[in-house]
NUPA-183575 format. One line per field, with one value per residue (C-alpha): x, y, z; residue number from 0; residue in one letter. Coordinates in Angstrom, 2 decimals. Layout:
BEGIN
c1 = (X ...);
c2 = (Y ...);
c3 = (Z ...);
resi = (NUM ...);
resn = (A ...);
# end
This chain:
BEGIN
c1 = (-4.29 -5.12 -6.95 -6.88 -9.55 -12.04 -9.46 -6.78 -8.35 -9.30 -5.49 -4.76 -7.22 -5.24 -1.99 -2.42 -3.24 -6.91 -8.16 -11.47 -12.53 -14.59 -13.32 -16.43 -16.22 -13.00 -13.73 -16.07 -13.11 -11.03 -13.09 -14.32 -10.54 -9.80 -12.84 -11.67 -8.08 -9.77 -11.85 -9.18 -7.09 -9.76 -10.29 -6.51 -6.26 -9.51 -7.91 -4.85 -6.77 -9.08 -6.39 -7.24 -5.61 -5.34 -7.10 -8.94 -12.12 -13.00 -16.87 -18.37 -19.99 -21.35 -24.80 -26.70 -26.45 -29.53 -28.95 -29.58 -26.65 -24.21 -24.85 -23.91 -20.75 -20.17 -20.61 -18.67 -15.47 -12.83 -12.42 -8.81 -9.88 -12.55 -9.80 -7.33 -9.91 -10.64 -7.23 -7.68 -11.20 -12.88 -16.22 -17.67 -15.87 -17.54 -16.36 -17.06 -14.00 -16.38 -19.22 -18.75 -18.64 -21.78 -23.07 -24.71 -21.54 -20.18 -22.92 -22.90 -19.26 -19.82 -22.35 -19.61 -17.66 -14.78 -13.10 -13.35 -9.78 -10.38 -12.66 -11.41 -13.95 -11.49 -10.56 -14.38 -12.86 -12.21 -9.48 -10.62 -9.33 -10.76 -10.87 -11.22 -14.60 -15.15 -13.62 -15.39 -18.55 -17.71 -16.89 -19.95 -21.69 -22.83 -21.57 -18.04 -15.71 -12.73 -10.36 -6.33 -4.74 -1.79 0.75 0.60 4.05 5.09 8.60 10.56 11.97 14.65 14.42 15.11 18.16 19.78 23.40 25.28 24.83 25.32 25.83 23.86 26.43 25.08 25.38 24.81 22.41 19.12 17.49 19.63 19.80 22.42 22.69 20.63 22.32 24.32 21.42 19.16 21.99 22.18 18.58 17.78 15.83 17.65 17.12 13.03 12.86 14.93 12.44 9.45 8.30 7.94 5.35 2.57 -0.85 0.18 -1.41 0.76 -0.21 2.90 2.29 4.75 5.06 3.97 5.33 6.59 5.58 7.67 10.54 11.42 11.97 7.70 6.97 5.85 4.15 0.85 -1.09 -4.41 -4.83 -3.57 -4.98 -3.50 -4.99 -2.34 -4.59 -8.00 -7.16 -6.45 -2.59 -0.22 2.58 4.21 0.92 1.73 -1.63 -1.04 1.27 3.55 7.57 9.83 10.72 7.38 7.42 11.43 11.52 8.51 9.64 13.29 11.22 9.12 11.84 13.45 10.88 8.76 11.51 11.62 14.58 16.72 20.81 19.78 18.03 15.33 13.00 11.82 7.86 8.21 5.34 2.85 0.39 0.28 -2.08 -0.02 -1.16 0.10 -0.13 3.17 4.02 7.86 8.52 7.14 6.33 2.67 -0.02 -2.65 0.05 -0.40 -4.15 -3.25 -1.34 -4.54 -6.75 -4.40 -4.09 -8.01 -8.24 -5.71 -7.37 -10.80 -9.34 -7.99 -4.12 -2.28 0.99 1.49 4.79 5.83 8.84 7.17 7.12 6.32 8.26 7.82 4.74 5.22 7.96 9.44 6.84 4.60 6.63 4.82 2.99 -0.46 -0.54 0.29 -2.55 -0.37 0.98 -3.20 -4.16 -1.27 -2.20 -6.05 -4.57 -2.74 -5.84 -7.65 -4.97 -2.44 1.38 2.99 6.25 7.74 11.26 12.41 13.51 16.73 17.34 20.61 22.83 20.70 19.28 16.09 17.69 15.07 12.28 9.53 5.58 4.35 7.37 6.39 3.74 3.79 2.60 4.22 7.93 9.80 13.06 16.70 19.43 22.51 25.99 26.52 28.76 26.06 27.02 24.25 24.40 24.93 22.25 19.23 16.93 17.26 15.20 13.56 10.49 9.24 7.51 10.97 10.09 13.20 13.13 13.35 12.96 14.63 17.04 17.90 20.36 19.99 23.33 23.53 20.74 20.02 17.14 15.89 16.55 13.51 15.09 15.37 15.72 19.00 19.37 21.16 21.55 20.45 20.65 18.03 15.95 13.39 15.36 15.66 11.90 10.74 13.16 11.65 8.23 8.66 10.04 7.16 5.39 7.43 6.71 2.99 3.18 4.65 2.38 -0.74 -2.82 -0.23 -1.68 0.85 1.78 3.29 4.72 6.54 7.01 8.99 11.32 12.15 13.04 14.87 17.16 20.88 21.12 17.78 19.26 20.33 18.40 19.69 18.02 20.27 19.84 16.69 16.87 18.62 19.50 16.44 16.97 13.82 14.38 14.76 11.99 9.86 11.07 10.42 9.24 8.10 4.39 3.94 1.70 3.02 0.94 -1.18 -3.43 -4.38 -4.55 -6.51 -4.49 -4.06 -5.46 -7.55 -9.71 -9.58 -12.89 -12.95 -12.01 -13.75 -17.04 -19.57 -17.61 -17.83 -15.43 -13.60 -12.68 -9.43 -8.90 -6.00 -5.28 -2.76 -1.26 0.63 2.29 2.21 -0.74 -3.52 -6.56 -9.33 -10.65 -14.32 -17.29 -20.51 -23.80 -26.62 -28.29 -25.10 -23.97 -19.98 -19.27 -15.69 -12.54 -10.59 -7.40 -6.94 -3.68 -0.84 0.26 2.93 3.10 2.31 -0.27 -1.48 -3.75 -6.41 -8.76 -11.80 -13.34 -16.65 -16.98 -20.76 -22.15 -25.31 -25.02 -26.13 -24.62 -21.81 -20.00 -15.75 -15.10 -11.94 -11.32 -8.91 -11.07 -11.81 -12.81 -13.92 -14.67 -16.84 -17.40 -20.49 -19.69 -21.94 -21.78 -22.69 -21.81);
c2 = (34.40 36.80 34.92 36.69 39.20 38.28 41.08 38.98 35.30 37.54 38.51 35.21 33.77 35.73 34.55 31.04 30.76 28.81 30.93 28.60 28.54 31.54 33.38 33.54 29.43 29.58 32.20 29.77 27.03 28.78 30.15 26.65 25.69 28.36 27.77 24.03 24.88 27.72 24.38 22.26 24.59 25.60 21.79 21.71 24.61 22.95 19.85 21.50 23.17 19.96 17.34 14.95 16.49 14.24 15.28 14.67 15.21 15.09 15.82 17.05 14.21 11.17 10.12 8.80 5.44 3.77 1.58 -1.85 -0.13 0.09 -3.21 -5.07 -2.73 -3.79 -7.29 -7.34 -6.33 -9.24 -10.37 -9.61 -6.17 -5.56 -6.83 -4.87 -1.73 -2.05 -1.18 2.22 3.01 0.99 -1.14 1.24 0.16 1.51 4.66 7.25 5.39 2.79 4.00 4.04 7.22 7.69 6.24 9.51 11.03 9.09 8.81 12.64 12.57 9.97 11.97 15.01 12.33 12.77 8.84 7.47 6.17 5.28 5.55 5.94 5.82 6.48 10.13 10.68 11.29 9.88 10.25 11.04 12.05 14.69 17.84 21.85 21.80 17.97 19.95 23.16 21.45 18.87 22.04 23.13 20.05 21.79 18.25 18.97 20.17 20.88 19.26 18.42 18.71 16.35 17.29 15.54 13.14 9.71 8.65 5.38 3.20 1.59 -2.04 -3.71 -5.92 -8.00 -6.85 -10.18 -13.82 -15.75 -18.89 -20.57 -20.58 -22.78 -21.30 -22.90 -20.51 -21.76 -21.09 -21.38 -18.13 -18.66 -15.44 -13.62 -13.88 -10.50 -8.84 -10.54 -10.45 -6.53 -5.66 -8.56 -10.42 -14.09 -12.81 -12.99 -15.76 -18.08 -16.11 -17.85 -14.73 -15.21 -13.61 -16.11 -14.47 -11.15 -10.10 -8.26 -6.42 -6.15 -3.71 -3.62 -4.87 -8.28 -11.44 -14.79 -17.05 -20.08 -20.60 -22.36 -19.86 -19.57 -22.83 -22.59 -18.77 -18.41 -16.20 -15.31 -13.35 -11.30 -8.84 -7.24 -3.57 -2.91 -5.10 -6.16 -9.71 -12.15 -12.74 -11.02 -12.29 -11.41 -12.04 -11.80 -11.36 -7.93 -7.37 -6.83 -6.82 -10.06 -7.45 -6.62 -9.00 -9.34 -6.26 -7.54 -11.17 -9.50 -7.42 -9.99 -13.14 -10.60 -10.66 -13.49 -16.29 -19.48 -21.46 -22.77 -22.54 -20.21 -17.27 -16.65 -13.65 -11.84 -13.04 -16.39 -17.21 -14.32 -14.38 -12.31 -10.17 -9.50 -6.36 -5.45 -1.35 -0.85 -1.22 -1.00 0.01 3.80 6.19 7.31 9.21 5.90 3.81 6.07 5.77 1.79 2.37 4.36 1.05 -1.09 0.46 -0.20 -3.27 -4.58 -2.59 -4.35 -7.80 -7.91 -6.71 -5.43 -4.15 -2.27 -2.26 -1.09 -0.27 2.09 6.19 9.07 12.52 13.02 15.32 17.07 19.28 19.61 21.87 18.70 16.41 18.31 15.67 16.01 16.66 13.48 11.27 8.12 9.90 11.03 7.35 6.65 8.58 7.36 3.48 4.21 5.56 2.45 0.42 -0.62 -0.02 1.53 0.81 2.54 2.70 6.37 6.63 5.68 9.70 10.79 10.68 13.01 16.54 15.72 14.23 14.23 11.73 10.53 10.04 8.34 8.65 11.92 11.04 11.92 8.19 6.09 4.70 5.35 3.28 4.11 1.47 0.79 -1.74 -4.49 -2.19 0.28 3.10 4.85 4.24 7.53 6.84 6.65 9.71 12.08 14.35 16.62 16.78 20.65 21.26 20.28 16.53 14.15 11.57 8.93 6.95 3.99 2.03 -1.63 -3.40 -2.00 -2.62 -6.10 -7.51 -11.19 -11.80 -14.83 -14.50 -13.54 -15.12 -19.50 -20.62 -19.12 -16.69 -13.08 -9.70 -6.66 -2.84 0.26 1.30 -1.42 -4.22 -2.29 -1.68 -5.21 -6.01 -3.38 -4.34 -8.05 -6.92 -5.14 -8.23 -9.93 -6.79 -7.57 -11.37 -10.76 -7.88 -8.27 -5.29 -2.73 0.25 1.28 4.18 2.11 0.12 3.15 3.81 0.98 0.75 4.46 4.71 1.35 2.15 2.45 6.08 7.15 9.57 11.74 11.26 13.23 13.40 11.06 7.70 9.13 7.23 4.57 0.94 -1.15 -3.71 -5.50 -7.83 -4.88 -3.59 -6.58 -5.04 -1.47 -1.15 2.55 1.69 -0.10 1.64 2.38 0.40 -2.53 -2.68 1.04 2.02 0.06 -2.68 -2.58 -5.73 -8.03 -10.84 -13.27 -15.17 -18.26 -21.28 -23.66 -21.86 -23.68 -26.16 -29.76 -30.85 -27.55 -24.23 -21.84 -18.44 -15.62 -12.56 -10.29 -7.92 -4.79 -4.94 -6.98 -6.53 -7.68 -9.68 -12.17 -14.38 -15.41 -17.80 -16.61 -18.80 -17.02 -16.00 -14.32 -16.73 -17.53 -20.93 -21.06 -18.39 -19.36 -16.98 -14.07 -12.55 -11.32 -11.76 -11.56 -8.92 -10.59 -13.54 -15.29 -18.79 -20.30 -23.57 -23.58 -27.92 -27.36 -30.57 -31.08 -27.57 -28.38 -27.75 -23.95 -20.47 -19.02 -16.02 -15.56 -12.34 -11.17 -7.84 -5.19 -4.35 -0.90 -2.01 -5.26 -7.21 -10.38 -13.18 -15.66 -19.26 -21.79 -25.04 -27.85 -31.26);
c3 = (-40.55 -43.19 -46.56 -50.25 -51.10 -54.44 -55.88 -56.01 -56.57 -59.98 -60.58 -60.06 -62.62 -65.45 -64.22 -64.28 -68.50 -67.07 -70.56 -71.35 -67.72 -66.50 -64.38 -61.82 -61.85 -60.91 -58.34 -56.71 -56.88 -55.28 -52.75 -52.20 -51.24 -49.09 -47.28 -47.06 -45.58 -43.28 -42.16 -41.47 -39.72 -37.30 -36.39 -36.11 -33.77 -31.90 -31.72 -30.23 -27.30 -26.52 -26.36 -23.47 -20.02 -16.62 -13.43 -10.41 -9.78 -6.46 -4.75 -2.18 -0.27 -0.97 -1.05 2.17 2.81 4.77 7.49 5.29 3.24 6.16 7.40 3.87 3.79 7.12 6.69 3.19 5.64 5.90 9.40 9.66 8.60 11.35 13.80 12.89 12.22 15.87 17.12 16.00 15.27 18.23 17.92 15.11 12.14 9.04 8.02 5.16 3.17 3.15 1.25 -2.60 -4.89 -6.02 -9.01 -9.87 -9.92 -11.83 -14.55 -15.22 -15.27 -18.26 -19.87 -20.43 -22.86 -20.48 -20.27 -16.39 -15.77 -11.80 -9.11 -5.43 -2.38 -0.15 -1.55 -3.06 -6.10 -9.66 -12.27 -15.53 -19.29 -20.39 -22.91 -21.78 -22.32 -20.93 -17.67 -17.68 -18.09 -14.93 -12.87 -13.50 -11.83 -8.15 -6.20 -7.68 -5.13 -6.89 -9.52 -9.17 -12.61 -13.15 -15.76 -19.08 -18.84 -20.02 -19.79 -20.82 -18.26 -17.94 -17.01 -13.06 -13.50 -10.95 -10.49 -9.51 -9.14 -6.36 -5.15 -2.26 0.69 3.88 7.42 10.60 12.10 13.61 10.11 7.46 5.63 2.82 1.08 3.07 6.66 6.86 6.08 8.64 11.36 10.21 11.47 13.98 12.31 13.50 17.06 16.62 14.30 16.97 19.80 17.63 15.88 12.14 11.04 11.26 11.64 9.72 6.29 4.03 0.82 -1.44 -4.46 -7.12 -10.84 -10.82 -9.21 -10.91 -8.12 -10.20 -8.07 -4.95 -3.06 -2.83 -2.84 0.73 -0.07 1.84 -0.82 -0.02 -3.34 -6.04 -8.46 -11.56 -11.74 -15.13 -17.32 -14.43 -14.07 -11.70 -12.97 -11.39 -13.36 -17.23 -19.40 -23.44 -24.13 -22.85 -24.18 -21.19 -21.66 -20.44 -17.77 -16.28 -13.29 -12.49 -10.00 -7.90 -7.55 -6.25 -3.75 -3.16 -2.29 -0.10 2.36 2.39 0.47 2.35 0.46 3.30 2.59 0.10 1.12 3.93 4.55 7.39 7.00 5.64 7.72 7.11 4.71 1.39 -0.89 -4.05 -6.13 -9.74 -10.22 -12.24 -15.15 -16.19 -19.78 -18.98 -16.29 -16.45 -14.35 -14.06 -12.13 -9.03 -9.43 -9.47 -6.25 -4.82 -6.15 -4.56 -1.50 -0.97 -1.96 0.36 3.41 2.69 2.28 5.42 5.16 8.24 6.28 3.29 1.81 -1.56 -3.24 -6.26 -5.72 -8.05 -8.85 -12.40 -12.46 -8.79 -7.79 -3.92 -2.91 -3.14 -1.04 2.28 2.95 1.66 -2.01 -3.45 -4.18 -2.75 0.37 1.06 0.63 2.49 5.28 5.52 5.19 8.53 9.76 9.06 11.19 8.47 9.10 5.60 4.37 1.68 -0.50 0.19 -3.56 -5.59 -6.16 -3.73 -7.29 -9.34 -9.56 -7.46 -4.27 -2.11 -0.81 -3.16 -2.96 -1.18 0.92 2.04 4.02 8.00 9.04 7.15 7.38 4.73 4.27 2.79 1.28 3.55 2.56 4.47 6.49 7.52 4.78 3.08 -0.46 -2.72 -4.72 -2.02 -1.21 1.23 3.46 4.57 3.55 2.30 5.56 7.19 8.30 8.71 5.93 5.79 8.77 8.64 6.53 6.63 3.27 -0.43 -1.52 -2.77 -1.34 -1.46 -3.24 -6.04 -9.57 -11.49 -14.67 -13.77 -10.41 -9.23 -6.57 -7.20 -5.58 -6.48 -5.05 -4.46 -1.58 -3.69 -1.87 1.72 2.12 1.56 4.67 6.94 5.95 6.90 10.12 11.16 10.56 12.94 15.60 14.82 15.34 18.76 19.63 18.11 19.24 18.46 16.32 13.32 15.14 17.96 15.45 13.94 17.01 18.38 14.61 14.74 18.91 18.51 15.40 15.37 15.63 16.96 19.51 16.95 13.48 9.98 6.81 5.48 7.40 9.05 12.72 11.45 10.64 12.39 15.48 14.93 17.98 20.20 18.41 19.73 23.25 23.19 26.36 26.13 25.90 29.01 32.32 35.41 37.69 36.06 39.22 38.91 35.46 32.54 30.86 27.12 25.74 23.23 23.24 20.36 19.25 20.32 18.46 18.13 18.59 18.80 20.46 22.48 24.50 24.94 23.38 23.02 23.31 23.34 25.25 23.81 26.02 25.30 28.56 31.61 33.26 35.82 34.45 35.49 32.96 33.97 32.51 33.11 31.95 30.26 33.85 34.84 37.13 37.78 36.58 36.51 37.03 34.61 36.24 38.20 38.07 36.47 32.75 30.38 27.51 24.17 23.79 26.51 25.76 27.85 27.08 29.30 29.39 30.78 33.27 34.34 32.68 30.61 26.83 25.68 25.42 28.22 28.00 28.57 30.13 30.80 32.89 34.57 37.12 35.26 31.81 30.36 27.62 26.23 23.92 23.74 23.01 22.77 24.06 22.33 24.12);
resi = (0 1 2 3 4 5 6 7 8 9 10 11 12 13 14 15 16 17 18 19 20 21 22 23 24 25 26 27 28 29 30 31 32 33 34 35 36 37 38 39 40 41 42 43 44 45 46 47 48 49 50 51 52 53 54 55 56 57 58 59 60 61 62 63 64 65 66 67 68 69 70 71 72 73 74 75 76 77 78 79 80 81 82 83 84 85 86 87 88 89 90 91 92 93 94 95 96 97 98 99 100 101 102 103 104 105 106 107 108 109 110 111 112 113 114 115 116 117 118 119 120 121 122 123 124 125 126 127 128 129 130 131 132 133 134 135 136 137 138 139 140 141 142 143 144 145 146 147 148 149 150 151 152 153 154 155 156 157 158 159 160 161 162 163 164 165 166 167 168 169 170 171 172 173 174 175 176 177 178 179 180 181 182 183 184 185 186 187 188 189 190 191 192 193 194 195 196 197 198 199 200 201 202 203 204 205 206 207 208 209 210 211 212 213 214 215 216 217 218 219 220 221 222 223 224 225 226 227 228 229 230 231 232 233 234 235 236 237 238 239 240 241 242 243 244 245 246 247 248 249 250 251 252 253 254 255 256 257 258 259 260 261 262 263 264 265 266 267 268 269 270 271 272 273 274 275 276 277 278 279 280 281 282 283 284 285 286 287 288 289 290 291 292 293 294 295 296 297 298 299 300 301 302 303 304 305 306 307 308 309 310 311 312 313 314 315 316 317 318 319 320 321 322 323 324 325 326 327 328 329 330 331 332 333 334 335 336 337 338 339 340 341 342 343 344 345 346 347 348 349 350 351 352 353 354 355 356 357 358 359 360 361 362 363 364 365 366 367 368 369 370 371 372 373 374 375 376 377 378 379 380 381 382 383 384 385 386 387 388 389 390 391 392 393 394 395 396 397 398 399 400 401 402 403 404 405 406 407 408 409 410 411 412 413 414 415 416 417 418 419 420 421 422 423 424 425 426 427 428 429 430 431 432 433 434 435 436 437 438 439 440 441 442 443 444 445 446 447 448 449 450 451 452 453 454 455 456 457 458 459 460 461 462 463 464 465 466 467 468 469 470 471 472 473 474 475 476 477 478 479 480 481 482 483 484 485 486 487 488 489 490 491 492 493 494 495 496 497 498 499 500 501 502 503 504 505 506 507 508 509 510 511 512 513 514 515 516 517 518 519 520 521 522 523 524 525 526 527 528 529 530 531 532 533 534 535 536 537 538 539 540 541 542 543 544 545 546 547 548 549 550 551 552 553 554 555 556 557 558 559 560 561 562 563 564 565 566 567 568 569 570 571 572 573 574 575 576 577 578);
resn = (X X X X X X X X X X X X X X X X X X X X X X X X X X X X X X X X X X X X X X X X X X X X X X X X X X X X X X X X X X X X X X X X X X X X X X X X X X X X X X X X X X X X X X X X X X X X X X X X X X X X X X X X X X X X X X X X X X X X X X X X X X X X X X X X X X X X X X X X X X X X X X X X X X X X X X X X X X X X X X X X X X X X X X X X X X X X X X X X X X X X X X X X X X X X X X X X X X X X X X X X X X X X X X X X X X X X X X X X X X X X X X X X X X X X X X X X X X X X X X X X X X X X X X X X X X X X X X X X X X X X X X X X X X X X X X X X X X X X X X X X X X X X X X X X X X X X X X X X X X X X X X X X X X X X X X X X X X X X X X X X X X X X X X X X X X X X X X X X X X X X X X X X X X X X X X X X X X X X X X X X X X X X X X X X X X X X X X X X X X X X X X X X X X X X X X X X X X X X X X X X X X X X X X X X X X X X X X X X X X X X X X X X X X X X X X X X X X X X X X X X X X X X X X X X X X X X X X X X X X X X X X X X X X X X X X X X X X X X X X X X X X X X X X X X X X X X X X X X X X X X X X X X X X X X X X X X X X X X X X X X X X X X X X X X X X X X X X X X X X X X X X X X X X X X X X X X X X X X X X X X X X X X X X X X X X X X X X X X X X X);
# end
């Protein structure tokens, strides 16, 4: 911009009639304002150019951890996490997703004024708001590997409503489903739960919106725990302190009653008997970048507290284009991809985008491990409105489907039950049913568990990028039979050996082998010299779990060990007897 010359500031001085003012005074006066608007428009342009901009910034290791380090992180690990973490990783359980950012890091990230918005161990990164220069500066730090911009966006939503109310309608199946039998009958699910498999023993992490736990259909819920990572509390449902709409918690409580309700005549979920981890990450009146870091948040602290399954019914498009749905540029579908890793089966909503420009598959549904779910009738038609694959790289999505039109579900508004439509209401369904697969086969990875929904759906034989493989069959499932040897005498048998319970014990303790497939196993106790005591069984067993009680009968009191063994590999427990 081009500002007047002291020529002209003097023209103007004798055309403005200021006759008893000098005309060098008002020189300075006007100078003085120019020099104020020249000011102010510089701080406007500057303000312009530093605007806050969202990225991640992710480094280049993390700091070494001592042993004393590894052992807390290690011993900080939920049970059911170290359990399951040994499916896939073996006896060595830490891992680098383990050890925290570090807090050096983190303070010179704080020291460029840039705001901290989350921190994620798991992808050595955090997300941060900062300016141009806030950014050039942190690229500058020499442990910064790179950063991930995410484009500026915010977007109104529109608000979950249930699309019809129901009535409860009695059946005279085993369990009385009400509402929700056609969709049980649709994917098996009455099969397993009259075969005894309901869940029980299987930690699920459901991430959504929040969840009004007020209604019958929960009464019998088996929550563990819940966290709300919108506002960092403990509630998970609507809090008005926050300031959060009548609407925030509706479209979890739907997702949620679909899979775990427990109202009998009225509506019954897959995993009525598994236990639940319940994370808020979403909030419902706009689209914004810090709900996927949520989801990232969420993601971890399910793993560490011991959940087996993941499903969600959230997914993200707004800021990415196709090109990103390849599988590894999402920050979901990476965390994603390292939860299945650490021994958790996903289960994702493939996305409610078949109607509009987009089409395709959304993060995290994207990802190569997990199983991404579309919305079939009652009928078995796809609905119009659910997303389709492939993938960029050329992956068939999504891989499963189960019933997203008119799903039974509760009402999230009084006590009534409703139904409601999207891919939201098909995921929940698939994810319970892999709870059921998990119940009855305990040691399976979630690759086999993929495995078994994907080779077992209705059209598996010849998969399209519409229903993927198919409407599930968890029951057959349950009896995919692909993963069992040859020869159980010759080659190892695939199995685990529960602790024992009670341990230490008196009169006598309990113990479980699961079995992938039939195999041959002896089941020994040894006392602490190494001497046989007792076989316990030598022989063949069933796939699934198999239960044995050992009642010591004139043993002295002290430590024995349980071995069981295939006659290639074997494995122990110490118990203690305490008479």
């Amino acid at each position: 911009m081009r500002w007047a010359s002291p020529l002209h500031v003097q023209s103007l001085s004798q055309q403005t009639g200021f006759k008893k003012i000098p005309d060098y005074i008002l020189n300075v006066i006007v100078r003085f304002y120019l020099l104020l608007i020249c000011t102010i428009s510089l701080l406007l342009g500057e303000s312009s150019h530093s605007e806050a901009k969202k990225i991640w910034v992710f480094f280049k290791d993390k700091q070494i951890q001592s042993q004393l380090d590894l052992q807390r992180i290690a011993e900080s690990l939920d049970q059911k996490t170290i359990v399951r973490r040994k499916k896939v990783l073996g006896e060595n359980v830490v891992t680098e997703y383990d050890i925290p950012v570090s807090k050096g890091y983190l303070q010179n990230i704080k020291t460029t004024g840039a705001q901290i918005e989350k921190v994620s161990r798991w992808l050595n990164a955090v997300s941060i708001l900062g300016t141009d220069a806030q950014i050039d500066t942190i690229l500058k730090f020499p442990f910064v590997k790179k950063i991930k911009s995410v484009p500026s966006f915010r977007r109104q939503k529109v608000n979950p409503q249930p699309n019809q109310n129901i009535a409860g309608n009695r059946s005279i199946q085993t369990l009385d489903y009400g509402n929700a039998q056609a969709q049980m009958e649709q994917i098996g699910c009455d099969l397993a739960h009259d075969a005894g498999f309901t869940g029980e023993g299987v930690r699920i992490l459901v991430m959504d919106t929040g969840f009004s736990l007020d209604h019958a259909v929960f009464d019998s819920l088996n929550l563990i725990d819940e966290w709300d990572f919108v506002n960092d509390d403990e509630i998970t449902a609507n809090e008005t302190v926050h300031e959060d709409t009548i609407y925030q918690h509706n479209h979890g409580t739907m997702v949620l009653s679909a899979m775990a309700g427990y109202a009998p005549g009225y509506l019954i979920g897959p995993a009525f008997d598994s236990e639940f981890l319940l994370a808020k990450t979403e909030k419902v009146d706009e689209e914004i970048q810090i709900e996927e870091d949520n989801y990232v948040a969420g993601l971890e602290w399910g793993e560490t507290n011991g959940a087996d399954i993941v499903s969600t019914s959230l997914g993200y498009l707004d800021w990415y284009t196709y090109e990103d749905m390849n599988g590894d540029s999402a920050v979901t579908t990476i965390a994603v991809d390292i939860a299945v890793a650490l021994g958790m089966v996903c289960v994702t909503a493939a996305g409610n985008e078949g109607n509009n420009t987009w089409n395709y598959i959304i993060a995290p549904a994207d990802a190569d491990s997990v199983i991404s779910v579309g919305a079939v009738s009652s009928n078995g038609t796809i609905a119009s409105f659910s997303s389709h694959g492939p993938t960029y790289d050329g992956r068939i999505k999504p891989e499963v489907c189960a019933r997203g039109v008119a799903t039974a579900c509760a009402s999230p508004a009084g006590k009534g039950y409703t139904a409601a439509s999207g891919t939201s209401l098909a995921a929940p369904l698939v994810g319970g049913s892999a709870a059921l697969i998990l119940s009855a086969h305990p040691t399976w990875n979630p690759m086999m568990v993929r495995e078994a929904l994907i080779q077992t759906a209705s059209q598996h034989s010849s998969p399209d990028n519409n229903y993927g493989y198919g409407i599930i069959n968890v029951w057959d499932a349950i009896n995919y039979s692909s993963f069992e040897s040859v020869d159980a005498e010759i080659f190892p048998v695939a199995y685990s050996l529960s602790e024992g319970f009670p341990n230490p014990f008196n009169s006598g303790i309990s113990f479980s082998i699961s079995l992938l497939t039939p195999g041959n196993l002896s089941v020994t106790i040894f006392d602490i010299e190494g001497k046989v005591v007792e076989v316990l069984f030598d022989g063949d067993l069933f796939k699934g779990d198999n239960s044995f009680t050992w009642a010591p009968k004139s043993q002295p009191a002290g430590v024995y060990f349980v071995t069981v063994s295939d006659r290639i590999n074997s494995t122990t427990r110490k118990i203690t007897y305490l008479k």
